[in-house]
N, C-alpha and C positions, 0 to 999 in steps of 0.2 A: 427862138428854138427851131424853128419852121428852117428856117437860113440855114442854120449850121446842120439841120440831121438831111437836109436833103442832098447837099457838096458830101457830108459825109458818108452817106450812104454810097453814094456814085463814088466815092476814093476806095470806103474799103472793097465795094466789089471788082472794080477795078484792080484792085491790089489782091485777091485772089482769083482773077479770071474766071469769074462769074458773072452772068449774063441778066438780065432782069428777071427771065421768063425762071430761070433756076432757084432764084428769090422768093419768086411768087409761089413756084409749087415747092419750095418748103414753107412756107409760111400757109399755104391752101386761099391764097388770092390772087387776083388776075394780073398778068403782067402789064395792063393798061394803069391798075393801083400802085402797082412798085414806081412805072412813069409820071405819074401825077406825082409821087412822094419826093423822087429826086427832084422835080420841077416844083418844088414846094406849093404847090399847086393846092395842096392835102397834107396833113401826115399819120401817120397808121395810129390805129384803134391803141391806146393804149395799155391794154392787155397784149396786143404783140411783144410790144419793146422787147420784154425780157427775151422774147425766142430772137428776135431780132440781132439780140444781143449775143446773144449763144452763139446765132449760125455765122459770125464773124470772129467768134472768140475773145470777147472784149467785153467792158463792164458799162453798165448803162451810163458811166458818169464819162466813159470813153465814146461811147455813141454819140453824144449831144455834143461832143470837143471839149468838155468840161477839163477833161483829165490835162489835155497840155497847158490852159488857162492857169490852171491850180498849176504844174509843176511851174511854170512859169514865174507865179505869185513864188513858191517856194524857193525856187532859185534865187531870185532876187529878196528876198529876207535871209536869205543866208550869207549871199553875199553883202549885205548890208553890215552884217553884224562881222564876218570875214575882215572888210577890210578897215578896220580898228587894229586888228594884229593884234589880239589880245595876248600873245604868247610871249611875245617879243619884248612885252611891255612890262615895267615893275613896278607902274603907277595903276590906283583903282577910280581915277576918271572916269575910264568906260562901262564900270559895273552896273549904275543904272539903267541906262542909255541903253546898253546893249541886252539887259533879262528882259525891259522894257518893250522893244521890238520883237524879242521872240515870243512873249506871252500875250503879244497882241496877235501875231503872224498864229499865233496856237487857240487864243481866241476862236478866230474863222477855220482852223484846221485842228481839234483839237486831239487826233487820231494819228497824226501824221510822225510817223516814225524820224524822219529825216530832223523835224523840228524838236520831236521830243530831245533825241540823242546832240544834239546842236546846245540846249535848254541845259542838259547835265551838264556837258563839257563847259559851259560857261559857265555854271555854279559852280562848277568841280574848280576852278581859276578864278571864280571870286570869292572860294571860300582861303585861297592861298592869301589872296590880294587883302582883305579884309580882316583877316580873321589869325593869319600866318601859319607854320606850323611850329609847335613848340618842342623843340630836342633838349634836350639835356644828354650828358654820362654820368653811368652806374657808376658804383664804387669799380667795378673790373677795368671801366674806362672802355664799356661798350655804348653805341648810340642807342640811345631810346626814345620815345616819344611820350610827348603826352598828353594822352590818352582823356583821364577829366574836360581837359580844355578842347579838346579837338572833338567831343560831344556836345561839348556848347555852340559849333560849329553849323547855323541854319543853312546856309548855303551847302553844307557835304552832306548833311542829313537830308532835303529837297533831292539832291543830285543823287544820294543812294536809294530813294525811294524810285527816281524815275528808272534809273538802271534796271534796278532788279526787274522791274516788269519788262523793259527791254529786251532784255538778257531769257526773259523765260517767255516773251510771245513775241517778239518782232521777226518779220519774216527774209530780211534782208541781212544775212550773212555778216555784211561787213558791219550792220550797227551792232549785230550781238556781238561779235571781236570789242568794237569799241567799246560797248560798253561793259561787259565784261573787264576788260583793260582799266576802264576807270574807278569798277567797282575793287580791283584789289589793291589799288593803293590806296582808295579811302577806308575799307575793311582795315588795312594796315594801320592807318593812321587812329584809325576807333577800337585798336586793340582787339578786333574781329580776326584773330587769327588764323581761325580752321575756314569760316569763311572765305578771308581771303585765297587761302590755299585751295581751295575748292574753285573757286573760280579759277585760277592761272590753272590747276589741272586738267579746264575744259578745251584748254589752248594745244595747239598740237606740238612736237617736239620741233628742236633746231632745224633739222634735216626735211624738215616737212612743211617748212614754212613756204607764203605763196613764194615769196622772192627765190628760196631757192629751188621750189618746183619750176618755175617758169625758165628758169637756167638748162632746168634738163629735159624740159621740153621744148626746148629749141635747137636750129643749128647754126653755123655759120654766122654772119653778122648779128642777125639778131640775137644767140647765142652768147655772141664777146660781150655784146650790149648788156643783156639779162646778166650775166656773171660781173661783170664790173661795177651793173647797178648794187647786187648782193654785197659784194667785199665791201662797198664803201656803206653800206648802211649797217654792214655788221662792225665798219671801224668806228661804225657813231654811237652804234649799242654799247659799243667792248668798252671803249671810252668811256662812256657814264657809268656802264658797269663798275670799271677800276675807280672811277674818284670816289663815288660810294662804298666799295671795297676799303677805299682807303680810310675815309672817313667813321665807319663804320666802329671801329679801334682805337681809340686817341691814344694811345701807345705806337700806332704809326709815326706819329707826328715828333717821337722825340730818338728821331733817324732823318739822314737824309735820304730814304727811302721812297717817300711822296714823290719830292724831287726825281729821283731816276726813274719811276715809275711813270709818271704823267713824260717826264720827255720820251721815255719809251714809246707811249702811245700816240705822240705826236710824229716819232718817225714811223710808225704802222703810217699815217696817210700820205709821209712822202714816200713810202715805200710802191705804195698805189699810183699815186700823182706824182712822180719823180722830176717832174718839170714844175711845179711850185702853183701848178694851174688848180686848184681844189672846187671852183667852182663854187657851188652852195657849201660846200661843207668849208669854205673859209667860215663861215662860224662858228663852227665846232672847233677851229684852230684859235680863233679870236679868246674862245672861254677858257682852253686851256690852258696859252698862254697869260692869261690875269691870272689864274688861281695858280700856278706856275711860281708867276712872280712872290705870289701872295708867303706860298713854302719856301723859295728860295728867300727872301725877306728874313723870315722867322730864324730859319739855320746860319744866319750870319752871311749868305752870302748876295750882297746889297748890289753888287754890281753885276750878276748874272741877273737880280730882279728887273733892273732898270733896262736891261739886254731884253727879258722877257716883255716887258710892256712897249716897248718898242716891235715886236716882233708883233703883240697883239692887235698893233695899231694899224701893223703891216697890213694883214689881214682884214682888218675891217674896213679898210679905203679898197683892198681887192674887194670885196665883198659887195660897196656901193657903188663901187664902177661895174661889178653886171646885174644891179638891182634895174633892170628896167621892164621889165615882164617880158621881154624879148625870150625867144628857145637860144639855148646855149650849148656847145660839148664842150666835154671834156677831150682835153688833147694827149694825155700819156697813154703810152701803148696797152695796157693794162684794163682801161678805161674811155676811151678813144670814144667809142658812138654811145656812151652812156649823154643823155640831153635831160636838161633841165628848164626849171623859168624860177626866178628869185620876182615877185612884185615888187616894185618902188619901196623902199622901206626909212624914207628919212636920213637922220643924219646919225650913223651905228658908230662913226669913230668919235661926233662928240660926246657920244653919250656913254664913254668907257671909265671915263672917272667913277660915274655913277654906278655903272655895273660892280666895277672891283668889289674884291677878288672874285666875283659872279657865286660861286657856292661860299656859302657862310657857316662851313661849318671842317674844322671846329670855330671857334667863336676867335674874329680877325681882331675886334680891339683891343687888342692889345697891342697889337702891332700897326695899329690903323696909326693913331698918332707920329708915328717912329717914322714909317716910311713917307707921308704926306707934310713932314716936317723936313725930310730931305730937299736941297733946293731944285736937286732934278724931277723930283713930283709934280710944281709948277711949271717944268720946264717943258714935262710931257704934257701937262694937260693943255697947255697953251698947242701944241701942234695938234693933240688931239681937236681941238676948235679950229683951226687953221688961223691962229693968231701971229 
């Protein structure tokens, strides 16, 4: 302790241009004591600390270097559990493994916001993983869920208990967003209605969002930048928007409506990326064309499916050719100095058989059979492998 508070005393006074003797006479000790303390020689009466602490503006756990140690420990627990890519995945292998490290890392920090909100989000995706979500359609042929079973649900029930106190004491903006965000589609899903609605009403409007504040607080480059990161993250929202939209009605589904709809929204991002460069959001191209295929299938038209799985394929070999953590731009004029990083992410085009049709709803077997009894089924899945 002697080691660390006397380098850090000498850093923070240094770091505000303060002199020993100015030390001492706030503290009402000699500046030959403030000398001895940086030269660990001594360290002050323990009843200073706390003013000590004050006259730096820092927390005694920052005094002693404690505080970068811990975020340090915290970083690296989170990245531990990070890079599993639990999001990416449809398998519950890491369900263990991964609550396992966090409630150890919460063990020794058991206050730690970063860790709590970390803990929900991976309940919150092990309780999909585990447990699933159960939809059905009413008689109107509207989506529903259900609600009995998704109370049986321990992992959403753990994740909304940690939320809520998040959401009403955590002092870090972005974890009340998040978690906020988590709790109204698990309220959703537990039939917590007005709840949820409560919650998204604490969220600010479209117009008000950070992405698109940051657009209009800036000029110039960084400006085009800010703007082009917005369009496309509002073309990934609008996207999920619509196939929920779509899904939402099973009377959608007896048009080819889906069909024009979703390729609608696939030209929204060449609209953006007019050069076919999409960057990260090649996966958001990847998903649409599977379930693409999945509607086109269904409406009889078998060989625009087989066109769409091909296109989705396209997309996921773009995808892991810039999966290298490296920074990236994008290159359409639109979107030009928007930059990204994709992490290493394995192999995304073999693993597309197993995704199809990616959303499962409405309910695909019936036509699961039909299309994967086609001989070009085996014929894509063989390129997908690089066979």
């Amino acid at each position: 302790m002697q080691i660390q508070l006397g380098g850090r005393l000498r850093e923070l006074r240094r770091r505000d241009g303060r002199t020993q003797e100015d030390l001492a006479q706030a503290l009402d000790v000699t500046p030959q004591a403030v000398s001895r303390w940086e030269k660990n020689i001594c360290y002050p009466d323990i009843s200073l600390v706390p003013s000590i602490a004050n006259y730096f503006g820092v927390t005694i756990d920052e005094l002693f270097g404690y505080q970068n140690n811990r975020d340090r420990k915290i970083d690296a627990i989170i990245q531990e559990v990070s890079a599993f890519q639990i999001k990416s995945r449809g398998d519950d292998a890491w369900v263990d493994e991964c609550l396992g490290i966090l409630r150890t890392g919460l063990a020794e920090f058991p206050q730690n916001e970063r860790l709590r909100i970390a803990l929900a989000d991976t309940l919150s995706e092990a309780g999909w993983r585990r447990y699933h979500e159960w939809l059905h359609y009413d008689e109107e042929g509207y989506l529903q869920r259900g609600y009995a079973q998704h109370r049986e649900n321990p992992y959403w029930s753990e994740a909304v208990e940690i939320c809520e106190s998040l959401a009403a004491t955590a002092t870090d903006p972005a974890i009340v967003t998040k978690a906020v965000s988590i709790l109204v589609l698990l309220y959703r899903n537990l039939g917590e209605m007005e709840k949820a609605a409560a919650c998204a009403g604490r969220m600010p409007e479209l117009d008000c969002c950070r992405e698109s504040l940051l657009a209009a607080a800036a000029s110039g480059k960084e400006a085009a930048e800010y703007i082009g990161d917005f369009l496309l993250k509002m073309a990934g929202c609008f996207s999920k928007q619509l196939i929920y939209g779509l899904m939402t009605n099973l009377s959608n589904y007896q048009s080819d409506l889906p069909a024009e709809k979703i390729k609608g929204v696939i030209s929204l991002f060449y609209l953006l990326c007019d050069d076919g460069n999409m960057g990260k959001y090649h996966d958001e191209l990847t998903s649409l064309y599977l379930y693409l295929s999945r509607v086109q299938w269904e409406r009889g038209h078998h060989d625009d499916a087989f066109a769409s799985l091909d296109e989705a394929l396209k997309h996921a070999r773009a995808l892991e050719a810039l999966a290298d953590g490296q920074e990236h731009s994008l290159t359409a004029p639109l979107v030009s100095f928007v930059k990204y990083k994709i992490p290493p992410c394995g192999d995304i085009a073999g693993m597309l058989p197993e995704d199809w049709p990616f959303w499962s709803s409405p309910d695909p077997s019936g036509i699961e059979t039909e299309i994967k009894a086609d001989p070009r089924w085996d014929a894509w899945v063989r390129r997908c492998q690089n066979q």
